[in-house]
C-alpha positions in Angstrom: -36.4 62.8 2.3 -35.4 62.2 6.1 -38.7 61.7 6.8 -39.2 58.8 3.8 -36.1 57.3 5.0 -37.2 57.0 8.6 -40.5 55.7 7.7 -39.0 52.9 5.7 -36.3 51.6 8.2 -39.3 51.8 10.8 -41.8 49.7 8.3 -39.0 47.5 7.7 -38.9 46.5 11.5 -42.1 46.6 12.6 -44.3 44.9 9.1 -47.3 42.9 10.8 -47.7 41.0 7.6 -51.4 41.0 8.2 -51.4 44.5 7.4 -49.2 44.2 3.9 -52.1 43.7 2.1 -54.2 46.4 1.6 -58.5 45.8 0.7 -61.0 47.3 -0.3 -62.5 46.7 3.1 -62.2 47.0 6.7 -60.5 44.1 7.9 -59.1 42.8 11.9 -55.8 44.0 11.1 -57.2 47.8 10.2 -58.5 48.1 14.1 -54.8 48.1 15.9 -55.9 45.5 18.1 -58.2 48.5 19.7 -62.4 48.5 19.9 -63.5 51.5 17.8 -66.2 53.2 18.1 -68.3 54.7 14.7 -71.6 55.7 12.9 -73.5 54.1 10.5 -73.4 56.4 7.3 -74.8 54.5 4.5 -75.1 50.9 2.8 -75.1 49.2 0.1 -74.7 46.4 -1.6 -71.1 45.6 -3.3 -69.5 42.9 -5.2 -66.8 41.4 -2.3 -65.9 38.1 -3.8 -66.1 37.1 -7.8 -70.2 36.7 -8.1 -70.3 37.1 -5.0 -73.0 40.8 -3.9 -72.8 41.6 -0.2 -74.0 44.4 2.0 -70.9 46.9 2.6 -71.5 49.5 5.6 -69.5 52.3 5.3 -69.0 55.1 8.4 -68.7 58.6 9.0 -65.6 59.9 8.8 -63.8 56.4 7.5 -62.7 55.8 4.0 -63.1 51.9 4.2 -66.2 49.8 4.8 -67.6 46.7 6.5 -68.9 43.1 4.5 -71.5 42.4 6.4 -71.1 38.6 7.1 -74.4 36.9 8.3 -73.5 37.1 12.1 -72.8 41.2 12.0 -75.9 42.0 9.6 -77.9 39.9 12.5 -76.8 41.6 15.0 -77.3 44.8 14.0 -81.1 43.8 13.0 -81.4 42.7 16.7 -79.8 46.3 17.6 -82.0 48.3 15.0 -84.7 46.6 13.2 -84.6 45.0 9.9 -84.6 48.1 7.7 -81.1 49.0 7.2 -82.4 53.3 6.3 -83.0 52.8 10.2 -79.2 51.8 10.9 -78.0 55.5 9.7 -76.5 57.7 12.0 -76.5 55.2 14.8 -72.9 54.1 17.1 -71.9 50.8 16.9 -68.5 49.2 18.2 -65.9 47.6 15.8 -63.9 44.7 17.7 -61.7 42.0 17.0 -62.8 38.6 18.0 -59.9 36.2 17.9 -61.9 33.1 18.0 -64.1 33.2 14.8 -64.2 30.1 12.7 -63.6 30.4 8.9 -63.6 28.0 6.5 -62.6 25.4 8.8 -59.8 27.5 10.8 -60.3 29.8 13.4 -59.1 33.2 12.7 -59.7 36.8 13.7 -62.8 38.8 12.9 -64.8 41.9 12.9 -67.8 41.8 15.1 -70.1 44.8 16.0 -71.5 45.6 18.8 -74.1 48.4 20.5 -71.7 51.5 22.3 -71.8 50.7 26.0 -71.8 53.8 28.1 -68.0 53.1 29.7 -66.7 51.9 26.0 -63.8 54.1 24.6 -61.1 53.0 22.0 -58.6 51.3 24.2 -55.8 49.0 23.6 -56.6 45.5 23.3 -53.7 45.0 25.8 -55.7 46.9 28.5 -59.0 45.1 28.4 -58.8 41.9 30.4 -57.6 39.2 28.1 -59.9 36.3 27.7 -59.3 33.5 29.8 -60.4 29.7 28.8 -63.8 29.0 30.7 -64.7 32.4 31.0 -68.0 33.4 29.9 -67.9 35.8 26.3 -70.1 38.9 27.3 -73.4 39.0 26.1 -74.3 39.6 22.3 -77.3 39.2 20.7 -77.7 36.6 18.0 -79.2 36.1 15.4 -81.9 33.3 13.7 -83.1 32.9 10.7 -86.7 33.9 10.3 -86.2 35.6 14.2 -87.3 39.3 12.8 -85.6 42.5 14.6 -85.1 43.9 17.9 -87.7 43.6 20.3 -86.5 46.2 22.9 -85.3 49.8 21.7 -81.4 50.0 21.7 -80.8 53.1 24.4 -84.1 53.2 25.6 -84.9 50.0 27.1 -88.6 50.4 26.0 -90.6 48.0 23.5 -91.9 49.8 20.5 -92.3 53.7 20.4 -95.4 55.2 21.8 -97.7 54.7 19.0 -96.5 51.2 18.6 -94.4 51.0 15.7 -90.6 50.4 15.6 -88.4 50.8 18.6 -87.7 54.2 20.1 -83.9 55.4 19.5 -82.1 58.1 21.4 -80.0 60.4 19.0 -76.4 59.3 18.3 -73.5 60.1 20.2 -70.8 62.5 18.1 -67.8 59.8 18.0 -63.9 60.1 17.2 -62.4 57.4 17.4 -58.0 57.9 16.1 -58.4 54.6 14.6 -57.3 55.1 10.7 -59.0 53.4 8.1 
């Protein structure tokens, strides 16, 4: 009952109303203001908003999954090709990108991202904040009608050997703390 008590007068003071109401999917608030890093375990395709079907990724390990908006389904083509079977058991980063515009307001949003070799869930407060003028790091976008990657994620290599789809190197095993 202690226990209760203390987690209550804790809640009480430190309520991030952005985190008061719970979803049925990940959302900025879920990350802790930290980059998280996760596997792709399956897909599929979900009612998110009244008559409204998107693609929801879910991860290994993680109760909650992604809408895929437009920008984050094209980014992962560029990453992995167009066939989403391809996208299982591959890393990906979860961030928080504080400048996204929605419905006419800029808010936070979840944007994905390839694992970088240094990348490890960090604090938001340790990574260099952004500074106005400075240039965003490189991510790849995304065109209508622009078809998937055109260089293999890992290997640096265009195509695989016999000339198909890109070659990928087997996932990383990630754990990332982040709870959701």
């Amino acid at each position: 009952m202690a226990d209760f008590v203390r987690y209550l007068n804790h809640w009480r003071s430190h309520m991030r109303i952005s985190s008061a109401y719970p979803g049925n999917w990940l959302k900025a608030a879920d990350l802790q203001g930290r980059v998280a890093q996760v596997t792709m375990s399956h897909i599929k395709m979900e009612e998110v908003e009244k008559g409204t079907m998107k693609p929801v990724l879910y991860f290994t390990g993680k109760e909650l999954g992604l809408a895929l908006n437009k920008t984050n389904a094209g980014i992962l083509e560029a990453l992995y090709g167009d066939e989403t079977d391809r996208w299982i058991g591959q890393p990906i980063e979860l961030y928080v990108d504080p400048h996204v515009q929605y419905q006419g307001r800029t808010v936070e949003g979840l944007r994905v991202r390839g694992v970088s070799t240094t990348a490890t869930t960090t604090p938001a407060a340790a990574q260099a904040p952004y500074q106005p003028g400075q240039v965003a790091p490189q991510i790849p976008t995304f065109q209508p009608g622009q078809g998937g990657a055109q260089q293999g994620p890992q290997t640096g290599q265009t195509g695989s050997q016999d000339g198909g789809a890109p070659a990928i190197a087997p996932p990383p095993v990630l754990d990332d703390e982040i709870p959701f």
